[in-house]
PABA-319635 format. One line per 10 residues: their letters; for each residue y, z, x of C-alpha. Coordinates in Angstrom, 1 decimal, decimal comma, m for minus. Each point is the difference from the previous one (the first is absolute). Layout:
BEGIN
a> Y/Z/X | ...
REM end
This chain:
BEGIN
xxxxxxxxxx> m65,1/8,4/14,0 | 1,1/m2,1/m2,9 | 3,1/1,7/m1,0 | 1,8/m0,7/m3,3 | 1,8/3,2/m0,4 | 3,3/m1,4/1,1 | 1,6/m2,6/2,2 | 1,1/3,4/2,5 | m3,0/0,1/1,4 | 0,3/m3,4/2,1
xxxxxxxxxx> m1,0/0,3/3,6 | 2,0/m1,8/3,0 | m1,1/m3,0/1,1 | m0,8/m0,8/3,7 | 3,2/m1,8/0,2 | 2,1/2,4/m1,4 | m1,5/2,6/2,2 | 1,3/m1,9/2,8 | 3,2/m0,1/m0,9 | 0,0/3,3/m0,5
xxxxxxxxxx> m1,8/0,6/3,6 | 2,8/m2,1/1,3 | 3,2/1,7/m1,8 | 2,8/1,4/3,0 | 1,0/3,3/m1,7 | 2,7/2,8/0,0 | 1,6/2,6/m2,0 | 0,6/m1,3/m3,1 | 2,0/3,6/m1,2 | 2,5/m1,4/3,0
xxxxxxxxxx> m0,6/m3,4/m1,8 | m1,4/m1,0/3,5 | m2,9/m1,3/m1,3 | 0,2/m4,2/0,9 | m3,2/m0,7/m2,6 | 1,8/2,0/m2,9 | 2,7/m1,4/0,7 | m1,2/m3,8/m0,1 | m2,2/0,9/m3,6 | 3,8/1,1/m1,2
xxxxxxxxxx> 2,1/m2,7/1,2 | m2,8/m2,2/m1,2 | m0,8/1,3/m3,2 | 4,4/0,1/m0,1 | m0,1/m3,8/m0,4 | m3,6/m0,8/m1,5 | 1,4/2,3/m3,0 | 3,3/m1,3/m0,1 | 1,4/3,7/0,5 | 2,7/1,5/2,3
xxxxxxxxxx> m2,3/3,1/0,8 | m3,4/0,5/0,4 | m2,1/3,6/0,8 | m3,5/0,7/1,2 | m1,7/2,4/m1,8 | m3,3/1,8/0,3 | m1,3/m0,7/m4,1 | 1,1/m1,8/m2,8 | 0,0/3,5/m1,7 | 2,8/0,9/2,8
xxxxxxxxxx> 2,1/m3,3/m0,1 | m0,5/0,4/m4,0 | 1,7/3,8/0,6 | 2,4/m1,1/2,3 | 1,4/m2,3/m2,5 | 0,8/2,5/m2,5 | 1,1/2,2/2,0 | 2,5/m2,3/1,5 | 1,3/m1,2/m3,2 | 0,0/3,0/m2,0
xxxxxxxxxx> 1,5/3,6/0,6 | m1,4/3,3/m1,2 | 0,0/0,4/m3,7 | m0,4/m3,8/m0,2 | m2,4/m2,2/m1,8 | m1,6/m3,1/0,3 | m1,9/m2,0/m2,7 | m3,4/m1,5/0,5 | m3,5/m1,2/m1,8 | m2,2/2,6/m1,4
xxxxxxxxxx> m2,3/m1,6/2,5 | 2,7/m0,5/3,0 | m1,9/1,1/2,8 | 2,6/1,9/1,3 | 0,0/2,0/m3,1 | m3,4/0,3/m0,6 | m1,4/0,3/3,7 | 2,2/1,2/2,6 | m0,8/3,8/m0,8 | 3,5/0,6/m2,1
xxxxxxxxxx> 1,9/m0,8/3,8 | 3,3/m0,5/m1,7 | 0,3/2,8/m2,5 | m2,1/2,4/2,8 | 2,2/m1,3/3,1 | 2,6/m2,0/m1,6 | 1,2/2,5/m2,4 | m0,2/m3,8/m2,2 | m0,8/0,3/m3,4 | m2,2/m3,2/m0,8
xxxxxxxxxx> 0,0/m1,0/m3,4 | m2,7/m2,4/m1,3 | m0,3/m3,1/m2,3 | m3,1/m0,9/m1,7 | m1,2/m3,6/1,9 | m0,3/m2,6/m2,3 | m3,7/m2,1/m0,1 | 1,4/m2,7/3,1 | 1,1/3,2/2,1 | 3,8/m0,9/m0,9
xxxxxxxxxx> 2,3/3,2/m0,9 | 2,4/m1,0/m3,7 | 3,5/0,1/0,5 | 0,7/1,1/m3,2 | m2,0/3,1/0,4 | 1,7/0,7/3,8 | 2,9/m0,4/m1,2 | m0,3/2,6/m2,7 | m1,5/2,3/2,5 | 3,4/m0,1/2,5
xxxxxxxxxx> 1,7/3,0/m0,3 | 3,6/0,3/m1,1 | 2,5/1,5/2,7 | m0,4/3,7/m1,7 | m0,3/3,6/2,0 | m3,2/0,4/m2,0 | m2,2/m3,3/1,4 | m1,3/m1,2/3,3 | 2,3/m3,3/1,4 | m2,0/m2,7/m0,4
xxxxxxxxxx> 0,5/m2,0/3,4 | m2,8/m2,1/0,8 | m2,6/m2,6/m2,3 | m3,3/m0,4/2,3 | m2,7/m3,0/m0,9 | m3,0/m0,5/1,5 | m1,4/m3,3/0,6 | m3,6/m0,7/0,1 | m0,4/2,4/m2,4 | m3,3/1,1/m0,8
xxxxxxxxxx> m0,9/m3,6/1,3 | 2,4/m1,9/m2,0 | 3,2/m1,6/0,7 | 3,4/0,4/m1,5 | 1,6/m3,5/m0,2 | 3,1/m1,3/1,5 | 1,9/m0,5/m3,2 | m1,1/4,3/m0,3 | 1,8/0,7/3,1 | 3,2/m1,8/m0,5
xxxxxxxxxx> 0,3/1,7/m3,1 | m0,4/3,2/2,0 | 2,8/m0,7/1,9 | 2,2/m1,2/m2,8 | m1,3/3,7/m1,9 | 0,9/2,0/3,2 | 3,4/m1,5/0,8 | 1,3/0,7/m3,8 | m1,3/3,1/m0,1 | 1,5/0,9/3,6
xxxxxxxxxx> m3,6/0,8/1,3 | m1,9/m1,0/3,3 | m3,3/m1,8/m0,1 | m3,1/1,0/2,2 | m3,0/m1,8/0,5 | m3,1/1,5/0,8 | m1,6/m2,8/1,9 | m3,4/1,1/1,1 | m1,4/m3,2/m1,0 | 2,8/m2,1/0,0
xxxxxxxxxx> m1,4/m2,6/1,9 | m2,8/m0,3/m2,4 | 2,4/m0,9/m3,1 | 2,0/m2,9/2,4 | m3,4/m1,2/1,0 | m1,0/m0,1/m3,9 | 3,6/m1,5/m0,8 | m0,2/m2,7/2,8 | 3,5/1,4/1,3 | 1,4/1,4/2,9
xxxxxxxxxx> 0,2/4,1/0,0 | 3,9/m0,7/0,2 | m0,1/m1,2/m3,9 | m1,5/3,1/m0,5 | 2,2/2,5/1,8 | 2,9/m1,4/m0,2 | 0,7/1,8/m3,4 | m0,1/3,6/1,6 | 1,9/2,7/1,5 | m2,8/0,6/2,1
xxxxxxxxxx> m3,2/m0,2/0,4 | m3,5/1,2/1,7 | m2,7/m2,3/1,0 | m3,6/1,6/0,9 | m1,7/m1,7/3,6 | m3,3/2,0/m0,5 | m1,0/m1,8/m2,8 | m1,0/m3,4/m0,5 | 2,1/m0,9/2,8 | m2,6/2,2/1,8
xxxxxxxxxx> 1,8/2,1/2,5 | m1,4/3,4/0,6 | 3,3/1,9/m0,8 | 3,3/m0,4/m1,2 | 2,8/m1,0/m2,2 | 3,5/m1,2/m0,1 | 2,9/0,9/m1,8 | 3,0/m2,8/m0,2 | 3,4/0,2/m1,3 | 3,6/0,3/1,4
xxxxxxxxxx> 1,1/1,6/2,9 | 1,6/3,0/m1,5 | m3,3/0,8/m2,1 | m2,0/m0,8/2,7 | 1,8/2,4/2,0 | m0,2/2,9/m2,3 | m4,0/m0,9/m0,3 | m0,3/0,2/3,8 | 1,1/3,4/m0,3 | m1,9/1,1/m2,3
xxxxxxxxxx> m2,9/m1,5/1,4 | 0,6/2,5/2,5 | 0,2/3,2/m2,1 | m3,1/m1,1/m1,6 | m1,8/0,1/3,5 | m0,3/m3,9/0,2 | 1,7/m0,3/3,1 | m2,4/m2,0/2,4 | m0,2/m0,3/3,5 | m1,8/m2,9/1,8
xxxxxxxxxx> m0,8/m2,0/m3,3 | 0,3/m2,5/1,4 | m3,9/m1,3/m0,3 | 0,0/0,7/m3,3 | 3,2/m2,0/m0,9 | m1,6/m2,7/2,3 | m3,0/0,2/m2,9 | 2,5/m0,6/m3,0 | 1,8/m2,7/2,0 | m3,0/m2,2/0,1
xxxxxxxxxx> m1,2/0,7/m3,5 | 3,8/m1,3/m0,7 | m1,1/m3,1/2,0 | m3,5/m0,6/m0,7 | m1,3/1,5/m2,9 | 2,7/m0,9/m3,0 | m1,7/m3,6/m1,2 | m3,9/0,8/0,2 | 1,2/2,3/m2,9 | m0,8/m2,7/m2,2
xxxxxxxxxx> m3,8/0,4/1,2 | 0,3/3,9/m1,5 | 1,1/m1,5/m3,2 | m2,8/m2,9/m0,3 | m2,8/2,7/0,5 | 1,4/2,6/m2,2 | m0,3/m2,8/m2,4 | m3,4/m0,6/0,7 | m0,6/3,4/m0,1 | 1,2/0,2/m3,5
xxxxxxxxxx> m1,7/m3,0/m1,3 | m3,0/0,8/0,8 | m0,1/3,9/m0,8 | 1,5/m1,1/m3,5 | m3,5/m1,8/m0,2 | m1,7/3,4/0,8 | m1,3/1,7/m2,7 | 1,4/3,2/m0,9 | 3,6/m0,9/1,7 | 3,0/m1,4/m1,2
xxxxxxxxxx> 2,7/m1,2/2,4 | 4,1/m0,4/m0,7 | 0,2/m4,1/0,7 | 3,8/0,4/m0,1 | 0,5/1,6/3,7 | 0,9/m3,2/2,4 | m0,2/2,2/3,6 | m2,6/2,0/1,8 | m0,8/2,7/m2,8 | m2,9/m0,5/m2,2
xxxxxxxxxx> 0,3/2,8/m3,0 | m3,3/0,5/m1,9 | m1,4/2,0/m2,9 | m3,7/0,9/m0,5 | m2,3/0,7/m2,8 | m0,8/4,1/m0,5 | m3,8/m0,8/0,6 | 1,1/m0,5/3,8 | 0,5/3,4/2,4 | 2,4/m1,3/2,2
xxxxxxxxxx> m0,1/3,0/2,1 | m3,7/m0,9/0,4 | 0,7/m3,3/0,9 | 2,9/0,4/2,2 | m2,6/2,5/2,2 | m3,1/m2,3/m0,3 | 2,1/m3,0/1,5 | 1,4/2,4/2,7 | m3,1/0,1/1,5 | m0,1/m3,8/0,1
xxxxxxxxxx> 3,0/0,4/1,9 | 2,4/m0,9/m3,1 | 3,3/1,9/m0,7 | 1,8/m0,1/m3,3 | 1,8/2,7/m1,7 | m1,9/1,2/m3,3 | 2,8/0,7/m3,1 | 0,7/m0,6/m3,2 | 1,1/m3,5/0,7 | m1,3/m1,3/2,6
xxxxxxxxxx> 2,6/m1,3/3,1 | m1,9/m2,9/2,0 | 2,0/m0,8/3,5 | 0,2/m3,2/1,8 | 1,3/m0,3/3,9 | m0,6/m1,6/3,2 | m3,5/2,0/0,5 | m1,3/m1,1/m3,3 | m1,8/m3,5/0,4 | m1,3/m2,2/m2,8
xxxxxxxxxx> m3,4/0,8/0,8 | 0,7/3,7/0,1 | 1,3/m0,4/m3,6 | m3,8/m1,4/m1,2 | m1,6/2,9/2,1 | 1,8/2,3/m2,1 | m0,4/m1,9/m3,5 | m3,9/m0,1/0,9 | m0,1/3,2/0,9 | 2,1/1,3/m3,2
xxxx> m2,7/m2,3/m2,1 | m3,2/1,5/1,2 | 1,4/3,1/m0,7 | 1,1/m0,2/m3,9
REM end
């Protein structure tokens, strides 16, 4: 299958399989575990951070995160878009007892400080405490710039708040920046970064912070029923997408922006030239079904997700000439 639904739906590669194969294992509850506990201690220093935590999803690191900063009858500010907002299922307000309280995104994916600011509550009986500013970065594909998150820092330290990064796709804004991830996440508190992604393990995430935080999300991970046992393989996954997988990145992004010149050529489509990573967004003319198509090319073994806008996905299992397949396959269809 050619599948552009998202970058989560990367496979292993032989390589990584054998690391995996190869990974000694233990009880990672006991913290016995040697393979989780080489991804920690090197994620530790590849992130710059004291503390470091294997989790089973982003959604879960995400969750962790708020959980560890904030306290019941807290509240965290986000994007109207922040994935952990929008897509995690309400985790923090249904398990966190969190109250999350949304910004409008501006176009670049960028929160205003002006409007966060007005939206921190004072210290008064009647209002949640505001404890914790989250960003996400990509966002929707696009990629909050350096200057952004220094200002986020200066924001938060004033207004005696901690910063969280949602980094599912961190990787994908240093690649795009030409930096190191440490530019990036050196502004935060703490933050998660997704393996199964374009990184291309099958599973998991980690959460990074300091040791007291990281302690308290350890726990929690626990109650939540994320407590593994021989993870070990799987850790052994994320570890050589850590190793391996961070620079071809840039291949992603150079077919995503194929992908998007040439559909913007298609007739009946219109593509948003202004994302830089491995989303493509695109809009349609009404005189195409996009349910239609979206079933028609699934039986040419193509995936894409029919909606409104239309969310094209670049990542490791996409190839150049998988892209034309599609873009042929799309024309002799409209």
């Amino acid at each position: 299958m050619i599948d552009f639904r998202s970058d989560t739906v990367t496979r292993p590669s032989k390589a990584m399989r054998d690391a995996m194969h190869n990974a000694p294992v233990g009880d990672d509850v006991y913290g016995d575990d040697p393979s989780v506990n080489e991804l920690e201690a090197y994620a530790r220093k590849r992130f710059d951070f004291d503390a470091a935590l294997y989790c089973s999803s982003g959604t879960q690191a995400n969750l962790l995160a708020l959980m560890a900063h904030c306290e019941r009858g807290d509240e965290y500010i986000c994007g109207q878009n922040a994935h952990n907002y929008k897509f995690e299922g309400g985790g923090a307000a249904v398990l966190g007892s969190i109250q999350p309280q949304p910004i409008e995104n501006e176009k670049d994916g960028s929160l205003c400080f002006n409007k966060v600011a007005a939206a921190i509550k004072p210290n008064d009986c009647h209002f949640a405490n505001t404890r914790l500013l989250s960003l996400e970065n990509t966002i929707g594909g696009k990629v909050l710039p350096l200057e952004y998150l220094a200002q986020a820092r200066d924001f938060v330290d004033t207004h005696n708040l901690a910063l969280h990064l949602d980094g599912a796709r961190a990787f994908n804004a240093a690649v795009d920046l030409n930096v190191d991830i440490t530019a990036i996440t050196k502004h935060f508190d703490s933050v998660s970064i997704c393996l199964s992604k374009g990184l291309g393990a099958p599973i998991g995430s980690l959460l990074l912070g300091s040791p007291a935080l990281i302690d308290k999300a350890r726990r929690w991970r626990k109650v939540l029923g994320g407590g593994m046992r021989q993870a070990g393989m799987l850790a052994a996954a994320g570890q050589y997408a850590l190793e391996h997988n961070v620079n071809r990145l840039q291949d992603d992004h150079a077919n995503a922006r194929y992908l998007a010149q040439k559909l913007n050529k298609l007739s009946g489509f219109t593509v948003d030239m202004s994302n830089t990573t491995n989303m493509v967004y695109a809009t349609y003319s009404s005189s195409i079904n996009i349910e239609e198509l979206a079933q028609a090319l699934k039986l040419q073994g193509i995936l894409f997700s029919p909606s409104k806008q239309l969310r094209l996905v670049t990542h490791l299992d996409i190839t150049r000439e998988d892209i034309d397949t599609f873009l042929n396959a799309l024309a002799a269809h409209i």
